[in-house]
C-alpha positions as CSV (number, residue, x, y, z in Angstrom):
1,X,-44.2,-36.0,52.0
2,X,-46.6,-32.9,52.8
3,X,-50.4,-33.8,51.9
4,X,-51.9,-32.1,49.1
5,X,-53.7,-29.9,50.5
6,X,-50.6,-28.6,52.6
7,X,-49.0,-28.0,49.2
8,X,-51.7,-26.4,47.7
9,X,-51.7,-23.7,50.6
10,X,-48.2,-23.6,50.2
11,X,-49.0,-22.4,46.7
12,X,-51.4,-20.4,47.2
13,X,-49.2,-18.4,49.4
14,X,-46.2,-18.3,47.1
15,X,-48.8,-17.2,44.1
16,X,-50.1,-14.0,46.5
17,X,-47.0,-12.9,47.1
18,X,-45.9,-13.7,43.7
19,X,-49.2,-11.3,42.0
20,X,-48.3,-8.8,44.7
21,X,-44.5,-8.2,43.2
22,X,-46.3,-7.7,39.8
23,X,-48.9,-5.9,41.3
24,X,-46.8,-3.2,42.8
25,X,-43.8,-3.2,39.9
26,X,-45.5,-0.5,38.2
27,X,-46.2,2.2,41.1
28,X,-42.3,0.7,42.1
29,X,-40.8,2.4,38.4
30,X,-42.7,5.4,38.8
31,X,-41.4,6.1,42.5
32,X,-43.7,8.8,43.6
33,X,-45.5,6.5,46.6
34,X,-43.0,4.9,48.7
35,X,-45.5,2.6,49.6
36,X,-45.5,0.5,46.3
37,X,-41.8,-0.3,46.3
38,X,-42.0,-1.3,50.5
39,X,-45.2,-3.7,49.6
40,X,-43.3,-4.9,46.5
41,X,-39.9,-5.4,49.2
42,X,-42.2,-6.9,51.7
43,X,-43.4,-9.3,49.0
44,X,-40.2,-10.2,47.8
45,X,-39.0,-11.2,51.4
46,X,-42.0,-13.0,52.3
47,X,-41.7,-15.2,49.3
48,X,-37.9,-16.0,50.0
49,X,-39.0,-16.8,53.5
50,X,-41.6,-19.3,52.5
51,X,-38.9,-20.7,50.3
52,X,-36.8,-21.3,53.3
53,X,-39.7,-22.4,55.6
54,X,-40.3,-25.6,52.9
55,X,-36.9,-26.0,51.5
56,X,-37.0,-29.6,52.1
57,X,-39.8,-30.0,49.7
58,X,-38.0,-29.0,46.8
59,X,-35.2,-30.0,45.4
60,X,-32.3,-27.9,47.3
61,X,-30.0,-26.9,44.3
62,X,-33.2,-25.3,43.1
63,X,-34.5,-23.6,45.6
64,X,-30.8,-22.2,46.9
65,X,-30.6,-20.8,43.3
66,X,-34.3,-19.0,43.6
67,X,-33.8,-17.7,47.4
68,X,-30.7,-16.0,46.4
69,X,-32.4,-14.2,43.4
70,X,-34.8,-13.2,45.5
71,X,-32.3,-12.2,47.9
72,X,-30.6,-10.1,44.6
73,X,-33.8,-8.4,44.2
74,X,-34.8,-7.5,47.6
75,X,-31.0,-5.9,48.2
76,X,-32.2,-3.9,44.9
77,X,-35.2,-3.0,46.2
78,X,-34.2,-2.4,49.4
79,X,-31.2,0.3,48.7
80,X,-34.1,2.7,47.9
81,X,-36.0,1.4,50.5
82,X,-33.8,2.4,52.6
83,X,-33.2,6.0,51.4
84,X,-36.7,6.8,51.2
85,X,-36.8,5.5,55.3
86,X,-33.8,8.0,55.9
87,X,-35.2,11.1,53.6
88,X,-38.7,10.8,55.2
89,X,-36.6,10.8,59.2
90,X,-34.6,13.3,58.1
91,X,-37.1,16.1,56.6
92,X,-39.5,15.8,59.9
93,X,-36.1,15.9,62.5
94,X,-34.3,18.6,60.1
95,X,-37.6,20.6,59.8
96,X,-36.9,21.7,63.8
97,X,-33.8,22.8,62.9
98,X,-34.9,26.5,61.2
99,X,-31.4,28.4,62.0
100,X,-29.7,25.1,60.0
101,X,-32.0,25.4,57.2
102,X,-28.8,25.4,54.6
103,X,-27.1,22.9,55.6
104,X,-30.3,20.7,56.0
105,X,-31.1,21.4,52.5
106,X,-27.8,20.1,51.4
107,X,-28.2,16.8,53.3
108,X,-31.4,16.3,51.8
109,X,-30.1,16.9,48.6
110,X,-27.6,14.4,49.0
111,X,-29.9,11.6,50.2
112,X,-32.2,12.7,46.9
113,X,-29.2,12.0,44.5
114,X,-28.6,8.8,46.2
115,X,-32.0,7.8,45.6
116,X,-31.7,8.8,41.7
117,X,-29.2,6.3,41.6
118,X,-31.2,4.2,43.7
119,X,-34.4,4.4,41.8
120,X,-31.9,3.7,38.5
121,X,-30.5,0.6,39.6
122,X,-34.3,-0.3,40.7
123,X,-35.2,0.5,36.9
124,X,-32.2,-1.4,35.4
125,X,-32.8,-4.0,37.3
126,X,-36.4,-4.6,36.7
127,X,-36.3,-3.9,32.7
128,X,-33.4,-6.1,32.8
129,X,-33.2,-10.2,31.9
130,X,-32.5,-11.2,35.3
131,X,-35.7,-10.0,36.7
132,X,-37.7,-11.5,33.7
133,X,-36.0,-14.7,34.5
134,X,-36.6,-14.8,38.2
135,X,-40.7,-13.9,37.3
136,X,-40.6,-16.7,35.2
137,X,-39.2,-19.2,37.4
138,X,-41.5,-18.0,40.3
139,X,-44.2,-18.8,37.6
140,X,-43.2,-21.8,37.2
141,X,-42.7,-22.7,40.6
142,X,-46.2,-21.9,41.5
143,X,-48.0,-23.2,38.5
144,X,-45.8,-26.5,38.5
145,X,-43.6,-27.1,41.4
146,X,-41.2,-29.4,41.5
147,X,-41.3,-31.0,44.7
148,X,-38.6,-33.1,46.0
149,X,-39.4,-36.7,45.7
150,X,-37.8,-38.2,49.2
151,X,-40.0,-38.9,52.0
152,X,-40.3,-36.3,54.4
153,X,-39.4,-36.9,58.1
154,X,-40.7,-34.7,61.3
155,X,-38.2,-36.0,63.2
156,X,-35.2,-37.1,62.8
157,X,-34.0,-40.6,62.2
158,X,-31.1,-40.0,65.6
159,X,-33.1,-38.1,67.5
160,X,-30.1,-37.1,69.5
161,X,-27.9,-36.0,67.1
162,X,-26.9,-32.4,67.4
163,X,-26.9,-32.0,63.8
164,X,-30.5,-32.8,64.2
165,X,-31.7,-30.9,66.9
166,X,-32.7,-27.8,65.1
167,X,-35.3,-29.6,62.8
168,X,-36.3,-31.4,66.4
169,X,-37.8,-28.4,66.9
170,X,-39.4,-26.9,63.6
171,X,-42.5,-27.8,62.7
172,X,-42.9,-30.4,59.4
173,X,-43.2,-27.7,56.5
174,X,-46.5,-27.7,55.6
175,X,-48.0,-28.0,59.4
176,X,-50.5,-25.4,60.4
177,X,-48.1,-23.9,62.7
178,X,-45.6,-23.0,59.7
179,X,-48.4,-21.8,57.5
180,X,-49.6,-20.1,60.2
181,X,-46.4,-18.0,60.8
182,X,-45.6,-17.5,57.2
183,X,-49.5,-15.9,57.1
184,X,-48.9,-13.7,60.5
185,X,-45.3,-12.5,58.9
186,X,-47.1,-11.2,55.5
187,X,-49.6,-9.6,57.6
């Protein structure tokens, strides 16, 4: 099993990327800085990558369950995301294209309807129960985990196994080297 003070940092990442999804909800509903709702995105997929990273320290069922509501809300997120990427491409590329003027309008008026619906599934989303749930569980998870109670192997116990190989060559969760990458991929 990981030392305490590899689960602590574990922690201590999942809480800062856990107070930077509440952090950046607000500015996210508003919608005026695309930057909020990308941070907020970031966040979410950060946090569902550290899940993964130390799955075998938690009980699986659990953690499945968590990683694909966090995968719900980031697909949320991202849809608008995505449409502010495209709208932002779009105005510099279509701004060079003075004799198509009209018709550029109309495409950005298209991808600016499709991020009304966008930003109102974003909305519905977060003022709805699901996302209230999932904050609450991520609460939980960082304020009192429940770690999977099994001792935990580096290696396997057939080291030549091929269903073995691919944890032959991850690090233990909880290593520097896996802390380490989680910090470098939030950077």
């Amino acid at each position: 099993m990981a030392s305490t003070a590899s689960r602590d940092q574990i922690l201590a990442l999942m809480r800062e990327q856990l107070d930077l999804i509440r952090a950046k909800e607000s500015g996210t509903r508003v919608g005026s800085d695309p930057e909020e709702l990308r941070q907020m995105r970031a966040a979410v997929r950060r946090l569902r990558a550290i899940l993964g990273a130390v799955r075998d320290m938690f009980d699986p069922k659990w953690v499945a369950s968590l990683r694909r509501e966090l995968d719900w809300l980031g697909t949320v997120l991202g849809d608008r995301r995505d449409l502010d990427v495209l709208r932002e491409y779009l105005g510099t590329e279509l701004a060079s294209l003075k004799p198509a003027a009209r018709v550029a309008a109309d495409l950005l008026d298209l991808v600016d309807a499709q991020r009304a619906r966008a930003s109102a599934a974003i909305l519905a989303a977060l003022d709805g129960g699901r996302y209230g749930k999932l904050l609450s569980r991520l609460e939980l998870v960082c304020s009192a985990p429940r770690w999977y109670r099994r001792t935990f192997r580096c290696q396997p116990s057939r080291p030549n196994s091929s269903r073995n190989f691919a944890r032959q060559s991850r690090p233990c969760p909880g290593s520097p080297a896996i802390l380490t990458s989680m910090r470098s991929e939030s950077g």
